[in-house]
Each structure stands twice: as structure tokens, then as C-alpha cells.
C-alpha positions as CSV (number, residue, x, y, z in Angstrom):
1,X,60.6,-65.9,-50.5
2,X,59.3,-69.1,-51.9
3,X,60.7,-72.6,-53.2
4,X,58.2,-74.9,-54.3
5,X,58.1,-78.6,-55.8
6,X,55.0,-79.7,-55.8
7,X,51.0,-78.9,-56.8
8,X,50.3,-76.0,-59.2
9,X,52.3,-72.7,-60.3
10,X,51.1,-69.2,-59.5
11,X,48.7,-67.1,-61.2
12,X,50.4,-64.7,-62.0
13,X,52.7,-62.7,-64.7
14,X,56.0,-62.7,-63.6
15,X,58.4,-60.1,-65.1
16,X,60.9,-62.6,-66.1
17,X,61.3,-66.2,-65.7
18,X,64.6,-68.3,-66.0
19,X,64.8,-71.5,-67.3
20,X,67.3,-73.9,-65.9
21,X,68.9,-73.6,-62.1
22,X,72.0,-74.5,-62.8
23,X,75.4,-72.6,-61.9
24,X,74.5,-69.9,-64.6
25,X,70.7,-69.6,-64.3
26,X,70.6,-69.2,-60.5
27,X,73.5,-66.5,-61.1
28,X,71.2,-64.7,-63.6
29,X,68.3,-65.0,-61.2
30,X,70.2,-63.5,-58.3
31,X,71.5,-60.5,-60.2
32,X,68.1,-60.1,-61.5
33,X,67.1,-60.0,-57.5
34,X,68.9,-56.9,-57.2
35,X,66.0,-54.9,-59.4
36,X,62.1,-54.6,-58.5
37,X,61.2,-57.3,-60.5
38,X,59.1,-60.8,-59.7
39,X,61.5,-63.3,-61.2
40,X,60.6,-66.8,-61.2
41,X,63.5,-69.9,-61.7
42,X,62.4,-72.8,-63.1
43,X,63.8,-76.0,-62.9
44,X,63.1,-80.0,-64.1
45,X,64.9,-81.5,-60.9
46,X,64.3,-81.8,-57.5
47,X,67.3,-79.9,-56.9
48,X,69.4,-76.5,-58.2
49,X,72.4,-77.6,-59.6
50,X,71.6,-81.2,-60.2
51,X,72.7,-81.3,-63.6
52,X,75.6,-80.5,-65.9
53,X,77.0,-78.0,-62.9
54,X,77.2,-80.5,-60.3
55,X,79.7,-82.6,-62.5
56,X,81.7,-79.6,-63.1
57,X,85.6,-80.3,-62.6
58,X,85.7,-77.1,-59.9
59,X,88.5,-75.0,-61.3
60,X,88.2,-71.3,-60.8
61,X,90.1,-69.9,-64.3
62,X,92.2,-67.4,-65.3
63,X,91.0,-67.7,-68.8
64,X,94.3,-67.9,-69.7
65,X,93.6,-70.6,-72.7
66,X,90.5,-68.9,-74.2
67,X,89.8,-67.9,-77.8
68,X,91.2,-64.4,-77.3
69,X,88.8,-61.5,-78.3
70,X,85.9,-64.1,-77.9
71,X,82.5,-63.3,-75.6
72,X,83.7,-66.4,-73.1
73,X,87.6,-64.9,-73.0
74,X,86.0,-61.7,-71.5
75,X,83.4,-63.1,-69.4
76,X,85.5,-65.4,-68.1
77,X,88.1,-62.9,-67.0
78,X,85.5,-60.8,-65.8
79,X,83.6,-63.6,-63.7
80,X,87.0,-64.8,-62.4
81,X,87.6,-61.5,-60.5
82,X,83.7,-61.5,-59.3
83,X,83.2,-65.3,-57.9
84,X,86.5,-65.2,-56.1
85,X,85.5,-61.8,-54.1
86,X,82.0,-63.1,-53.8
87,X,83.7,-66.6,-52.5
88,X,85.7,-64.6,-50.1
89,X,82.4,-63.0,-48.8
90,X,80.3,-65.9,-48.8
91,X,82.3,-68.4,-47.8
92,X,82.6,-70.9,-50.8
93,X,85.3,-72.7,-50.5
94,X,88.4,-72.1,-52.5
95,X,92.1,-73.1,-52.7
96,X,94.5,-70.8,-54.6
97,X,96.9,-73.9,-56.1
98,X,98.0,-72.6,-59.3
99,X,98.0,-74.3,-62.4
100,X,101.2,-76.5,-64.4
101,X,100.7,-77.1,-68.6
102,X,103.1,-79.9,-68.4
103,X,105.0,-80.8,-71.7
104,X,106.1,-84.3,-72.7
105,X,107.5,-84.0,-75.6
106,X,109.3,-81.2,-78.1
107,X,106.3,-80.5,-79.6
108,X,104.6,-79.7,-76.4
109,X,107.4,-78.0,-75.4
110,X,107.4,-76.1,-78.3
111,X,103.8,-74.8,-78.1
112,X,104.3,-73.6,-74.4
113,X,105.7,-69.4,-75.8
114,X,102.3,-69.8,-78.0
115,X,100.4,-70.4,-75.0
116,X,102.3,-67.9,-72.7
117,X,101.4,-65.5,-75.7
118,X,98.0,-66.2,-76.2
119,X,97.5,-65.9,-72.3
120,X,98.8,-62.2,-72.9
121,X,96.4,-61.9,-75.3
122,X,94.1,-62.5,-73.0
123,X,95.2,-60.2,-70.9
124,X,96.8,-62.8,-68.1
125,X,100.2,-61.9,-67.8
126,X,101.8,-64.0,-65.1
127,X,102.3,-67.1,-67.1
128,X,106.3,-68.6,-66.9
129,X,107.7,-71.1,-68.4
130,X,109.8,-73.6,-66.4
131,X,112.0,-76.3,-66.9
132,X,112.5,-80.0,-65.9
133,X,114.5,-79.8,-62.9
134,X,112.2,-76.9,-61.2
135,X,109.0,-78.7,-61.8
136,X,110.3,-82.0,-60.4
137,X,111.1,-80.0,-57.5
138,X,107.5,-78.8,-57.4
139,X,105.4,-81.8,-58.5
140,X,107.8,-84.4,-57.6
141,X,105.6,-87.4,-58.3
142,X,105.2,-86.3,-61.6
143,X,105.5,-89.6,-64.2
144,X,109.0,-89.8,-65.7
145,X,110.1,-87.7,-69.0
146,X,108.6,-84.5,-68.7
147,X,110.6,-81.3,-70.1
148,X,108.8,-78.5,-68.7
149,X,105.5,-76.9,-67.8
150,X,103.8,-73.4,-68.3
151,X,103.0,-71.9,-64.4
152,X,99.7,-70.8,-64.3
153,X,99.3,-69.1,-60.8
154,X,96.2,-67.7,-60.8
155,X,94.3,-71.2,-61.6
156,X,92.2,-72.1,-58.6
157,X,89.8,-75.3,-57.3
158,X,86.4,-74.2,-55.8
159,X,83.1,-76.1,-55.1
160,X,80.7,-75.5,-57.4
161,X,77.9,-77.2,-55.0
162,X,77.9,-74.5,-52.7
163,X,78.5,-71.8,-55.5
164,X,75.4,-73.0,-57.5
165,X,73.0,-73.2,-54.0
166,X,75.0,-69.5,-52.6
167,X,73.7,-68.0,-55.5
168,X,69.9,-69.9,-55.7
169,X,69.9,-69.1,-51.8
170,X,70.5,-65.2,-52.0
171,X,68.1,-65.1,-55.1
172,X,65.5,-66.8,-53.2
173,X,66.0,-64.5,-49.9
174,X,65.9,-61.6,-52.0
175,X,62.2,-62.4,-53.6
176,X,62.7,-65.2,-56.2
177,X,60.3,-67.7,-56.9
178,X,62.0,-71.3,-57.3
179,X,59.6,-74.0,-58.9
180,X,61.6,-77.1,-58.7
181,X,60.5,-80.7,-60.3
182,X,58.9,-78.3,-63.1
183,X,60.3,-79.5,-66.8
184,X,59.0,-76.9,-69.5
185,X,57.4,-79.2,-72.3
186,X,56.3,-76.0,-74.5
187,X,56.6,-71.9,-75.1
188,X,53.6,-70.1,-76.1
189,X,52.7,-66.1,-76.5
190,X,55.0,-63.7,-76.9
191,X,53.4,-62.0,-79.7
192,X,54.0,-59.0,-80.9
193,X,50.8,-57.5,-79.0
194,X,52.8,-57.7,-75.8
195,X,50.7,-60.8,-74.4
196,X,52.8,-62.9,-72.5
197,X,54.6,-66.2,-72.3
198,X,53.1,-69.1,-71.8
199,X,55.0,-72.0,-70.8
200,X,53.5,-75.3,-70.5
201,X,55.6,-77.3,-67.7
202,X,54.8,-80.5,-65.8
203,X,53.1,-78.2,-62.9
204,X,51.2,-76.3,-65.0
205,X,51.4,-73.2,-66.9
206,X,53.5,-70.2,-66.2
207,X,53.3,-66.6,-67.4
208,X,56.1,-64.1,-68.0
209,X,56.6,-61.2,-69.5
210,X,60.1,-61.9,-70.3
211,X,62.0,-65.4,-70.8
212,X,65.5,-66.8,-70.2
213,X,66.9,-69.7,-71.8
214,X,69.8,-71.5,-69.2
215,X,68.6,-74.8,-69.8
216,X,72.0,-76.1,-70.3
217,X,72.4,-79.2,-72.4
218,X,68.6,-78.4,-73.8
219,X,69.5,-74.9,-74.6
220,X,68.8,-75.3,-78.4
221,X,65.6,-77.2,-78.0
222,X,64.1,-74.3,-75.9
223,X,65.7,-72.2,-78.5
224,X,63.5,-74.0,-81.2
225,X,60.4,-73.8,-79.4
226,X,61.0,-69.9,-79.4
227,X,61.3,-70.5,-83.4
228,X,65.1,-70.3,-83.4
229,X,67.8,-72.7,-84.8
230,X,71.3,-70.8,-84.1
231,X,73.5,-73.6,-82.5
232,X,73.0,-77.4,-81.7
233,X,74.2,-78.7,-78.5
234,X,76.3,-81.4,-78.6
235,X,76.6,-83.5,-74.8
236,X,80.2,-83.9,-74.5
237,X,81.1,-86.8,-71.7
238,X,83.7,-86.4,-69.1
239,X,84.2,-89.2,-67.3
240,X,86.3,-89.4,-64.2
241,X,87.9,-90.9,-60.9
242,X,88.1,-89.8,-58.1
243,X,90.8,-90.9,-55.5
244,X,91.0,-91.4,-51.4
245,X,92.2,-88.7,-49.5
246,X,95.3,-90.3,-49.1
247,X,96.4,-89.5,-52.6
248,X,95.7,-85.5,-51.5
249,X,99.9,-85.6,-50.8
250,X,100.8,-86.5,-53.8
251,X,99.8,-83.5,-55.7
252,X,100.5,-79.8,-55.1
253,X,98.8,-78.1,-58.3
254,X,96.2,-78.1,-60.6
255,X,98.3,-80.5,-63.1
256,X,97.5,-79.9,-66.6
257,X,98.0,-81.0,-70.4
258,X,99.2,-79.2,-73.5
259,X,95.5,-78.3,-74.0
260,X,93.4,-79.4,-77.5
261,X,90.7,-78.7,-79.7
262,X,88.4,-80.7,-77.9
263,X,89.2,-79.0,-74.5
264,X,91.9,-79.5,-71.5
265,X,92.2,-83.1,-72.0
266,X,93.1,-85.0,-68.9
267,X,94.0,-83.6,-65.6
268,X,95.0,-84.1,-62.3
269,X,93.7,-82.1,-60.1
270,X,93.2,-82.0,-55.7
271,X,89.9,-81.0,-54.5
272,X,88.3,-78.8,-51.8
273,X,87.3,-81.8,-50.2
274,X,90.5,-83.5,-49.9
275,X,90.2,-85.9,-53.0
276,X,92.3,-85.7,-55.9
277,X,90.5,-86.1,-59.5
278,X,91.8,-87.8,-62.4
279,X,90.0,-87.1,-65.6
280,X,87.8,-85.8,-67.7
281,X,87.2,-87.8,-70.8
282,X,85.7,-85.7,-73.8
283,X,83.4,-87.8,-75.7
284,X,81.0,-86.3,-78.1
285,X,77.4,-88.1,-78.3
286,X,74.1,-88.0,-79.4
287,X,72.0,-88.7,-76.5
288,X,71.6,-86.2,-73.9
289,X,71.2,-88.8,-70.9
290,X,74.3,-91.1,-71.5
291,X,76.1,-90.4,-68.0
292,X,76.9,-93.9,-67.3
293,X,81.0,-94.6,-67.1
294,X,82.2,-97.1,-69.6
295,X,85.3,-99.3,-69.0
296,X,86.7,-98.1,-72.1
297,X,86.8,-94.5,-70.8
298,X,88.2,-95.8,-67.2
299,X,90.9,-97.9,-68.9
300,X,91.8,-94.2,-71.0
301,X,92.2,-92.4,-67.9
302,X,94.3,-95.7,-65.9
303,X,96.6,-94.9,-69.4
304,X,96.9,-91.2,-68.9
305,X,97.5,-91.1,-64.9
306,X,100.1,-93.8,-65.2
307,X,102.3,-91.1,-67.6
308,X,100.9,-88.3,-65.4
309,X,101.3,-89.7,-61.9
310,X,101.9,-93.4,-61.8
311,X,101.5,-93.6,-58.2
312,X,98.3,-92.1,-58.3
313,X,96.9,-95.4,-59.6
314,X,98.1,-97.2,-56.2
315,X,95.7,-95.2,-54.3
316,X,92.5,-96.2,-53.7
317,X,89.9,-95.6,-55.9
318,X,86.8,-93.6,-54.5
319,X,84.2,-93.5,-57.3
320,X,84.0,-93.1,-60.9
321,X,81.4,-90.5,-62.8
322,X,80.6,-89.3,-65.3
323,X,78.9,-85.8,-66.5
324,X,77.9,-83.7,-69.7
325,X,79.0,-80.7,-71.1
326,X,76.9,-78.3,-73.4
327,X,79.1,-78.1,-76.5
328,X,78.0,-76.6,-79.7
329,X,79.7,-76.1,-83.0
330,X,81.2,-72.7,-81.9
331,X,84.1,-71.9,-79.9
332,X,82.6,-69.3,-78.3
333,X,79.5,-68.9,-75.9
334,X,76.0,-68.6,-77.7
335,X,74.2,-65.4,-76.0
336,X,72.0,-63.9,-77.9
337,X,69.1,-61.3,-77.2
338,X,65.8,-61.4,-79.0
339,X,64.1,-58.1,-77.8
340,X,60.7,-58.8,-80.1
341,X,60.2,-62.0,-78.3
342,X,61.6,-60.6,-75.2
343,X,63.9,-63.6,-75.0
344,X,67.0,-64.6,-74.5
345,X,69.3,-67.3,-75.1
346,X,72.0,-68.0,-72.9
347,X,73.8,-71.5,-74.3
348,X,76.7,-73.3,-74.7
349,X,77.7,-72.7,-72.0
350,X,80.5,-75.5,-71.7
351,X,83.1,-75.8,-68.3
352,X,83.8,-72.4,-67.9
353,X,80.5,-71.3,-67.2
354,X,81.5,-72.0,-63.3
355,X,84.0,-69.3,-63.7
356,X,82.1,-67.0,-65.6
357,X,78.6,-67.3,-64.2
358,X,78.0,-63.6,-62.5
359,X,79.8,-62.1,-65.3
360,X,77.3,-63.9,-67.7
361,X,74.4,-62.6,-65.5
362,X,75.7,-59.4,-65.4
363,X,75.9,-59.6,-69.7
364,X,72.4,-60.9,-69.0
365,X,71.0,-58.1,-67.2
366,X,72.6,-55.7,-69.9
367,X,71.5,-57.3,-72.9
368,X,67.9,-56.7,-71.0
369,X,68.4,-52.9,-70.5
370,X,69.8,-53.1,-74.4
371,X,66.4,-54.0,-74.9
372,X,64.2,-51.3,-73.6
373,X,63.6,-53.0,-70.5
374,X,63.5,-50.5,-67.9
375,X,64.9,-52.3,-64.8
376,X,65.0,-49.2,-62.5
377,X,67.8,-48.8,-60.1
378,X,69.9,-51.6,-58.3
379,X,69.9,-52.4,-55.1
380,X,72.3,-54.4,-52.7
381,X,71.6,-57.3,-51.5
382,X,71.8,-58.8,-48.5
383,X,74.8,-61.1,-47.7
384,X,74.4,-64.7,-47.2
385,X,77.4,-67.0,-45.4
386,X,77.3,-70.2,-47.0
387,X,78.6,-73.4,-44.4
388,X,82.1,-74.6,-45.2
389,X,82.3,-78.5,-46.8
390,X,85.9,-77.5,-47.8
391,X,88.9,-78.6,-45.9
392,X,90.5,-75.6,-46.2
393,X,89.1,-74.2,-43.2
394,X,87.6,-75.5,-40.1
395,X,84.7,-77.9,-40.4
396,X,82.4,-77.9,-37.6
397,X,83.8,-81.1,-35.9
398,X,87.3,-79.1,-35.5
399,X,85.8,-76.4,-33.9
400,X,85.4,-76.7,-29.7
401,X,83.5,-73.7,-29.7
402,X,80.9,-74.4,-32.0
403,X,80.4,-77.6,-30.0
404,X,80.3,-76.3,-27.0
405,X,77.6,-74.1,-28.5
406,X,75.5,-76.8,-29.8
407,X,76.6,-80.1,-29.2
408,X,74.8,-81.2,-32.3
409,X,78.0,-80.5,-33.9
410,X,80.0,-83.1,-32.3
411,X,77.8,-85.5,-33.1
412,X,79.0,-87.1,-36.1
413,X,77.1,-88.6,-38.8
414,X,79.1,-89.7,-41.6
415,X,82.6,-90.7,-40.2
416,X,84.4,-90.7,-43.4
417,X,83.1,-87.2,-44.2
418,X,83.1,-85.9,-40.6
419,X,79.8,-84.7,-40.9
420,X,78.1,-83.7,-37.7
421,X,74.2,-83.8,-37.3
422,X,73.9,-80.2,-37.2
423,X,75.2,-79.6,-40.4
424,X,72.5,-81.9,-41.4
425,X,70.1,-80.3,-39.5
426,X,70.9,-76.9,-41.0
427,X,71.0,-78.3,-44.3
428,X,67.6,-79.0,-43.7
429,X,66.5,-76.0,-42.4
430,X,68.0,-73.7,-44.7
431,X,66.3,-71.5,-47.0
432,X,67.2,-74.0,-50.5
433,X,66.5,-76.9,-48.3
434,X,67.6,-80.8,-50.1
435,X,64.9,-83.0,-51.0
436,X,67.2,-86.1,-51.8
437,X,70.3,-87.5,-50.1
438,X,72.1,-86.3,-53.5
439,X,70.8,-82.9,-52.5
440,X,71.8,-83.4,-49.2
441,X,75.5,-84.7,-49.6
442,X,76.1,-82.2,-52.0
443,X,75.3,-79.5,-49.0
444,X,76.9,-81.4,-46.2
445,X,79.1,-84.3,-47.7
446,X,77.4,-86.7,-46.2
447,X,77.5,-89.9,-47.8
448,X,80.1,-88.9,-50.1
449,X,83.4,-90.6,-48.7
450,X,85.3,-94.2,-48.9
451,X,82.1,-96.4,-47.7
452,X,79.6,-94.0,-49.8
453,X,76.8,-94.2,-47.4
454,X,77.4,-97.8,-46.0
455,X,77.8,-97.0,-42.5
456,X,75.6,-93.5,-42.6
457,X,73.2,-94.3,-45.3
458,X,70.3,-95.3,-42.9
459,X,70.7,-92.8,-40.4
460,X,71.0,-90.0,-43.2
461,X,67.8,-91.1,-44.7
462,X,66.1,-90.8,-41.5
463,X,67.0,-87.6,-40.7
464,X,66.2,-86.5,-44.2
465,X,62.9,-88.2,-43.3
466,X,62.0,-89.0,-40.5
467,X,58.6,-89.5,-40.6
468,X,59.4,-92.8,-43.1
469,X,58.8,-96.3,-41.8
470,X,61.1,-97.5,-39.7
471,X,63.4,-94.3,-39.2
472,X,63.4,-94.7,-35.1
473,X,65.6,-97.7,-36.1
474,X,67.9,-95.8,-37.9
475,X,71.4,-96.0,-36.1
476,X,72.4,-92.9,-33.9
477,X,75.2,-91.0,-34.1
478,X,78.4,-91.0,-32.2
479,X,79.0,-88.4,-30.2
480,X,83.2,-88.3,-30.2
481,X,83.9,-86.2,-33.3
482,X,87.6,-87.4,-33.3
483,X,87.0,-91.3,-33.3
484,X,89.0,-92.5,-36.3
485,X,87.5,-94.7,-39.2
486,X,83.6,-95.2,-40.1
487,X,83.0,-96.6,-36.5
488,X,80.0,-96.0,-34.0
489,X,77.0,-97.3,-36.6
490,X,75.2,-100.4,-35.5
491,X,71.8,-101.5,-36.9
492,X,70.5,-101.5,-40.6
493,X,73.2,-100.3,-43.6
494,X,73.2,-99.6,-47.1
495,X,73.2,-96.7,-49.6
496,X,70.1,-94.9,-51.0
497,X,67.7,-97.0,-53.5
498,X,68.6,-94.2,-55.9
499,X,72.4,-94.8,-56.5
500,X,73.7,-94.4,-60.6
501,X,72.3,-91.8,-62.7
502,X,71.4,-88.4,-61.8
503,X,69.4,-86.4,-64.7
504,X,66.9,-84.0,-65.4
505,X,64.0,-84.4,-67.2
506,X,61.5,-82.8,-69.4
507,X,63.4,-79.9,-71.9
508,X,65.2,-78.2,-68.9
509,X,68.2,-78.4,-67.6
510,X,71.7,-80.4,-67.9
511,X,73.2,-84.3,-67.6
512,X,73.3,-85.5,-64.5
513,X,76.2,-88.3,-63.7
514,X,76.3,-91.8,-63.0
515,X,78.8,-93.6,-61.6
516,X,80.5,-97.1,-60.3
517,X,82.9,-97.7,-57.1
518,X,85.8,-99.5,-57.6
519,X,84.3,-102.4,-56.8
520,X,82.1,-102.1,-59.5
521,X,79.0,-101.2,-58.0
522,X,76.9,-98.4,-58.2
523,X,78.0,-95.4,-56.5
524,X,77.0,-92.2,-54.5
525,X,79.9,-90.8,-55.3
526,X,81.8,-86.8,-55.1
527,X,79.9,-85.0,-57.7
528,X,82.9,-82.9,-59.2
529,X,83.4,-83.7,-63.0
530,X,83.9,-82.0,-66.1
């Protein structure tokens, strides 16, 4: 097994490579794990899942709203049934809440039987409408005036950090390559004398016989160098805020609108970490970095909670942010094989792709057999179990035995996350290991509370690395895992130099996200967006 992010590629021809490690390319490079194949994942960050899938808003979904009879309607259903098993096996943590379409006016109300119906078409069939008086009774600080709500039961919240590195982690274990920090500038080869391709990347060049596009947000401009033009991604902005676990009581379900063309509009929504989200925005730009909130977007979503849940907007505010989404002019996925070229294209790939990411690798691997690829027989893999971040279950600190173990779990390093130095520790050891303290808060939560690193920051960065100037200074840790508050740092704090915006470079990959405290200053803040 072999992660690399530095000095030049192999030579060699792998059997496939995948471009983009994101939610959906590290799924297709896992499944693809399961043949007797050398499969290489290449991707422009430091990091999988730094991009578009790290700002995903973490809802596991029915499907229930889908174009019915369209590729994502399937694959989503389909992908909904795998990732929840696979969660269950792995550990990734998910909270069954079920979902509420909330209607505020007759018009709403009035489209709620279409949507029960076109959930049926679907083939979800537990949707029920309810009235006024019963959802009061279930959301009860619900913003006046609302006349009903369509139950969705099976929607779900997840954590798409631990999906995305679960899925990179058992690909790797099972004989992957991952090239990290290696943006693909060009594609050459591929003729029709079987040579192979040739792709030009900031490492170097890298030779496979067969190529996947998952590059996310630059989906169609891999697609061009291949010679194709079949879709134009569109980044579509979600901006959003994220609220102090105190707020987690005030909601109970995944609280959403009367959906629209241009998607779910704003929610409401808990998380598995014990925030609650307000947002997304949908903005449709031009440029493909633009993750930076805008108070024009913040002031929208301030409008919408206060009809939503006005005393959501009394709780403090944790951090803003903002992330991109892979839109095209279709409604529908754009997969398509290309078995001359040996290619194919796996974009736009908008939200859902969360939800349907092994059912889209499994489409993958089928449009590859399609082909004439002979892929030989599949084999298990073998099971990986993923640590918890959720709050679902217990987290280290809770657990005496663990401690008594290894003391290194009582030792907590970020107070407001409760995250002990052993989880950083394994973080580090692990077989995806971070290379940033995004990397690493997104694998541990450290950092990623109400002081965003103010308290922690230094000690984090020291144990990230320690060999840096001036890391013996770092503050320790305190070893009481129940002391209330961000208390026991002393000594030099601050957040990392690299707060604001998080994106890829080169021609691979997705958006990263930027975002702003409530203070108005930059922010390290919990990466789950749109």
C-alpha cells in the first residue's frame, strides 16, 4: 500500500487511474480494489476529500425528491441502502432523524400529495403528510405560521469526512496507489493502437491503461482534454452557518423546504457532531474558486432561519462557510463510458453524490466490464473500523476503559471538541495519515469547536509537527477529560497561518470553502456544507 505527496510518480502502467479523491473517486477506487488490478488515485490536494465533498451538507437520502426514472434517482436509492450498511460496519457515524418538507403557505401545502407521489415514483413509500398541530408537537420551535410538513423518515445526517477517508483508507489497504498534491495539467495517448495514457501532472507523468474522470467541479475540463464537450460545470455556492452546540435542542429533524429547481433551498439541519446547520445558499457562478462567504448570502440565511426557527438566531454563531457544488445543465448525473479511449466520465455529480457514491462506483465498475474490460473475479475485502468523531456514540474521553488502556486518551487536546491526544496520535499513524491541521480536524475534530483552535492551535500544530521550531513550547495537554470549558492551555495561542480558503489546484478536483467566525474573522471552521 502506498500514499505519496511528494517527488516523482512511478514508472509504471497502471491498469486504471482515477482522477479526483473526493467522496465518489475514492469510492470508485475502492470498489475497483476488489479486482487484480494496479489502480492509482490521483489527487491536486494535500488531502482526500479536501474539496467539494468536505462541504457537503451530510444527509444520507432517501432520494425521495429525485427526477424519477433518472440515472441519480436509481443510484441514489441504490447507494442509500449500501453506505448505511457499510456505515454500520465501518463505523461512520450516522443518526437516523428523519426528514420534515414544511409548508408555509397554500401553495406549499398544496404541492406536498405531488411530492408524496413523486416519492412513490421513486419507489420511497413511507412518505405522510401531516398537519399543523402534529408538527408543532414535533418541531416545536418551528417559526410561526406553518400548515403542515411532508415526514420523510428515512432521511438521515452522516459525516462525510470519515465516509470519504473510510473509503480512500480501505482502497489504499487493499493495493491502491494514492498520489496526493498531484494536479493533472494534460491527457495524452490513448490511441487507438492501445498505447497508453499519459497524463502530465505537477509530479510528473503517469501512465494508465485506463482513465477515470471524478474531478468534480473540473469534470468537463478533463472531459475536453479527452476531446469531449458533453456538459459544462457550473460551481454552484452554498453558503452556510453553523451554530453552538447549544442550539442541538432546538431541533429534532432534518427540517426542510418545499424543494426548487435550483435544489433544497435552505435547511435546518443537526449534525453528527452536535452543531446544528443553517443554510445552503445556491448561487450559480463563473469562477471555480469563489468560496469566500459574502454578507449578502449570511444576511439571506439570518432572513430564512428567522421564518424557520427564530430562536435559532439567538444561539451563538460557530462559523460561516462556504462550498461548491458541480452543477451542469442537466438534471441528471453525467456518466458516460467511452470504451475507444478507455475513458470514462463520471460528472456532475452535485450533493447527492454522498449518498450515492458506492452505487456510482459500482455503475463504474460495470460500465468497465460493458467495455470489454476483463476484470476477473471479485474478491472481499478486508474490513476497516473507522474512529468515531460523532456524538452519537462514545468518544474516547467517555470511555474508562479505553483510558485505562492508554491513558493517552484522557488526555485532552482540544477542550471544546474533547479530543484526546490519542486520537491525534492515531490520526497520525493511520494508514491515510493528515498532512494539515484541516486534514487533521477533519479526522479528529480538533480545532473545530467555539474557540476554533485558540486554545489548542499551538499544541495541535506541534503534534502534527513536531520537529518545527519551537514545538517543545507548545502547551501540554490536560489530563482530566471531564474539566468543563477550553481550560488547561497556558503558553503561546492562535489558529493555523492557513485559516480562509480551502481549494484544489491544477484541473483536479472540487471547491474547497472559506469561511468567517462571527466575529468576522477568519475561520477554521466545521467543514459540513452543501
Amino acid at each position: 500500500m502506498t500514499v505519496t505527496a511528494s517527488g516523482t510518480l512511478p514508472d509504471e502502467v497502471y491498469d486504471v487511474a482515477v482522477i479526483g479523491a473526493g467522496v465518489v473517486g475514492t469510492a470508485i477506487a475502492r470498489e475497483l480494489t476488489r479486482y487484480r488490478l494496479r489502480i492509482a488515485l490521483v489527487e491536486a490536494s494535500d488531502d482526500v476529500g479536501d474539496g467539494t465533498s468536505k462541504a457537503n451538507t451530510a444527509i444520507l437520502h432517501t432520494g425521495f425528491d429525485a427526477v424519477p426514472g433518472s440515472l441519480e434517482s436509481r443510484l441514489v436509492r441504490e447507494g442509500q441502502r449500501l453506505l448505511a450498511a457499510y456505515a454500520s460496519q465501518t463505523g461512520i457515524p450516522v443518526e437516523p432523524l428523519g426528514a420534515l418538507l414544511v409548508a408555509w403557505d397554500e401553495e406549499q401545502l398544496a404541492a406536498l400529495p405531488a411530492l408524496a407521489e413523486k416519492a412513490e415514483r421513486n419507489e420511497y413509500r413511507e412518505t405522510r403528510i401531516i398537519g399543523a398541530d402534529e408538527l408543532y408537537s414535533r418541531e416545536p420551535h418551528l417559526g410561526p405560521g406553518a400548515l403542515g410538513a411532508l415526514e420523510v423518515p428515512g432521511e438521515s445526517i452522516i459525516c462525510p469526512w470519515t465516509t470519504t477517508l473510510a473509503y480512500a483508507t480501505q482502497a489504499v489497504e487493499a493495493g491502491a496507489d494514492l498520489h496526493l498534491n498531484c494536479p493533472v495539467e494534460d491527457v495524452a495517448g490513448a490511441l487507438g493502437d492501445g498505447s497508453p495514457h499519459e497524463l502530465t501532472t505537477g509530479r510528473g507523468v503517469l501512465r494508465t491503461h485506463t482513465l477515470i474522470n471524478a474531478a468534480g467541479l473540473y469534470a468537463d475540463e478533463i472531459d475536453r482534454l479527452l476531446g469531449h464537450s458533453d456538459f459544462t460545470v457550473t460551481p454552484r455556492r452554498g453558503q452556510l452557518m453553523v451554530f453552538d452546540k447549544f442550539a442541538r435542542e432546538l431541533v429534532r429533524h432534518i427540517v426542510l423546504p418545499v424543494p426548487t429547481a435550483l435544489g433544497k433551498g435552505v435547511l435546518v439541519a443537526p449534525t453528527v457532531y452536535g452543531n446544528v446547520m443553517l443554510g445552503p445558499t445556491a448561487e450559480d457562478l463563473d469562477d471555480k474558486t469563489a468560496t469566500g462567504s459574502t454578507a449578502e448570502g449570511l444576511d439571506f440565511l439570518r432572513e430564512k432561519g428567522g421564518r424557520i426557527m427564530p430562536e435559532l438566531l439567538d444561539e451563538e454563531v460557530t462559523a460561516v462557510y462556504a462550498g461548491l457544488r458541480a452543477a451542469t445543465e442537466d438534471d441528471d448525473y453525467r456518466i458516460r463510458s467511452h470504451p475507444g479511449q478507455r475513458y470514462i466520465t463520471v460528472g456532475g455529480i452535485r450533493s447527492t453524490g454522498l449518498t450515492a457514491s458506492m452505487a456510482i462506483a459500482a455503475h463504474v465498475v460495470e460500465l468497465l466490464a460493458d467495455s470489454g474490460r476483463d476484470l476477473g473475479a471479485a474478491r472481499e475485502l478486508e474490513p476497516v473500523r473507522m474512529p468515531n468523531i460523532g456524538e452519537a456514540a462514545p468518544r474516547p474521553y467517555e470511555r474508562a476503559d479505553l483510558i485505562a488502556a492508554d491513558p493517552e486518551y484522557g488526555r485532552i487536546v482540544c477542550h471544546c471538541e474533547r479530543v484526546s491526544r490519542g486520537e491525534i496520535r492515531d490520526a497520525l499513524a493511520s494508514t491515510v495519515p493528515p498532512r494539515s491541521p484541516e486534514g487533521l480536524r477533519r479526522r479528529t475534530r480538533a480545532r473545530g469547536g467555539r474557540c476554533q483552535g485558540f486554545y489548542c492551535g499551538a499544541t495541535v500544530r506541534a503534534l502534527l509537527a513536531p520537529e518545527a521550531p519551537g514545538a517543545s513550547e507548545a502547551p501540554g495537554a490536560s489530563e482530566a477529560p471531564d474539566t468543563p470549558g477550553p481550560s488547561g492551555a497556558s503558553g503561546t495561542y492562535g489558529t493555523s497561518g492557513t485559516n480562509g480558503t480551502y481549494g484544489t489546484s491544477g484541473t483536479n478536483g472540487a471547491s474547497g470553502a472559506s469561511g468567517t467566525s462571527g466575529s468576522g474573522e477568519p475561520s477554521l471552521r466545521p467543514e459540513v456544507g452543501p
